[in-house]
C-alpha positions in Angstrom: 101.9 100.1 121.6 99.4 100.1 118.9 101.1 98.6 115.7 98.5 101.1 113.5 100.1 104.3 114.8 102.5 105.5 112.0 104.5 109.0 111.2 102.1 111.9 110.6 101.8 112.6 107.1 101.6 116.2 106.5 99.8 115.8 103.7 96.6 114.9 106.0 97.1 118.0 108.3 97.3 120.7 105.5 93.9 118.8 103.9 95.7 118.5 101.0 95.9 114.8 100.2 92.8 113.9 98.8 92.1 116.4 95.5 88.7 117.7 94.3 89.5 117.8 90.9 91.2 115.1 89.1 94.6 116.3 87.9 96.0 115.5 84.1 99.3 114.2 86.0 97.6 111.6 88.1 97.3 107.6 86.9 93.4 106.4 86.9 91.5 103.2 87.5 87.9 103.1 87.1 86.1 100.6 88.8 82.1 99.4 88.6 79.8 100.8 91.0 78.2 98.1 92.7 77.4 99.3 96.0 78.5 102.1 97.9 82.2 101.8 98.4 83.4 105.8 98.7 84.0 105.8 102.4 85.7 101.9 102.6 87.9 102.9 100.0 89.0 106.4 100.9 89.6 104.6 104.6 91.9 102.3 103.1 93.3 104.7 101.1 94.5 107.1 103.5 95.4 104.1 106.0 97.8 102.1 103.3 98.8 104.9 101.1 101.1 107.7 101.6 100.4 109.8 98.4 98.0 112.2 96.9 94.6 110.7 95.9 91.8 111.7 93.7 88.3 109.9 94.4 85.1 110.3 92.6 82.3 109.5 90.4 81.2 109.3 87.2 79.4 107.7 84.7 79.9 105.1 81.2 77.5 105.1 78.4 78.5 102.1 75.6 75.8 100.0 73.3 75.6 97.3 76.1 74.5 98.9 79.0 73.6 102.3 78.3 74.1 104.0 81.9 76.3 102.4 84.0 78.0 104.4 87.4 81.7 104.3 88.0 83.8 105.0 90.7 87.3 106.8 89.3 90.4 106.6 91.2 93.8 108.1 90.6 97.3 108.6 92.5 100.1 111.1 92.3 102.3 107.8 92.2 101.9 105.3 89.9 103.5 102.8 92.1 100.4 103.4 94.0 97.8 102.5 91.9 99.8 99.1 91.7 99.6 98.7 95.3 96.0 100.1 95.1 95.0 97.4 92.4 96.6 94.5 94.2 96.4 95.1 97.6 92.6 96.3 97.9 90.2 93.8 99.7 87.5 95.8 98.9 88.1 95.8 94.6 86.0 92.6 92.7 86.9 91.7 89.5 84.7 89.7 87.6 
């Protein structure tokens, strides 16, 4: 038996899991757009995590570097972005 194969969450069948528009309600991370990440990270996501996600982009102006991309993330859960932050193999931190 495939150890992989969990419960069906019915968040996935109604489409509803991962939002459009970021909600006021949800706790954010924003991470440094190195390279293209989305689909690694929304794979994970949806493999590891049971919750609600919002994923998308968007970018920082400050007197340092005056463009840089960014990749926001947020969870219904907060307990989530935790796991999320900790767990990730895919996050770098400098």
């Amino acid at each position: 038996m495939n150890s992989q194969i969990k419960e069906p969450n019915p968040l996935n069948f109604f489409e509803v899991r991962q939002l459009k528009v970021p909600p006021p309600h949800f706790e954010y991370i924003e991470l440094g757009l190195s390279y293209n990440l989305e689909e690694t990270i929304i794979k994970w996501i949806t493999k590891n995590l049971r919750g609600r996600f919002y994923y998308g982009k968007s970018v920082s102006f400050n007197n340092n570097n005056p463009y840089q991309p960014l990749i926001k993330v947020g969870f219904e859960e907060p307990k989530e972005l935790s796991y999320f932050t900790l767990a990730c193999p895919h996050l770098k931190y400098k």
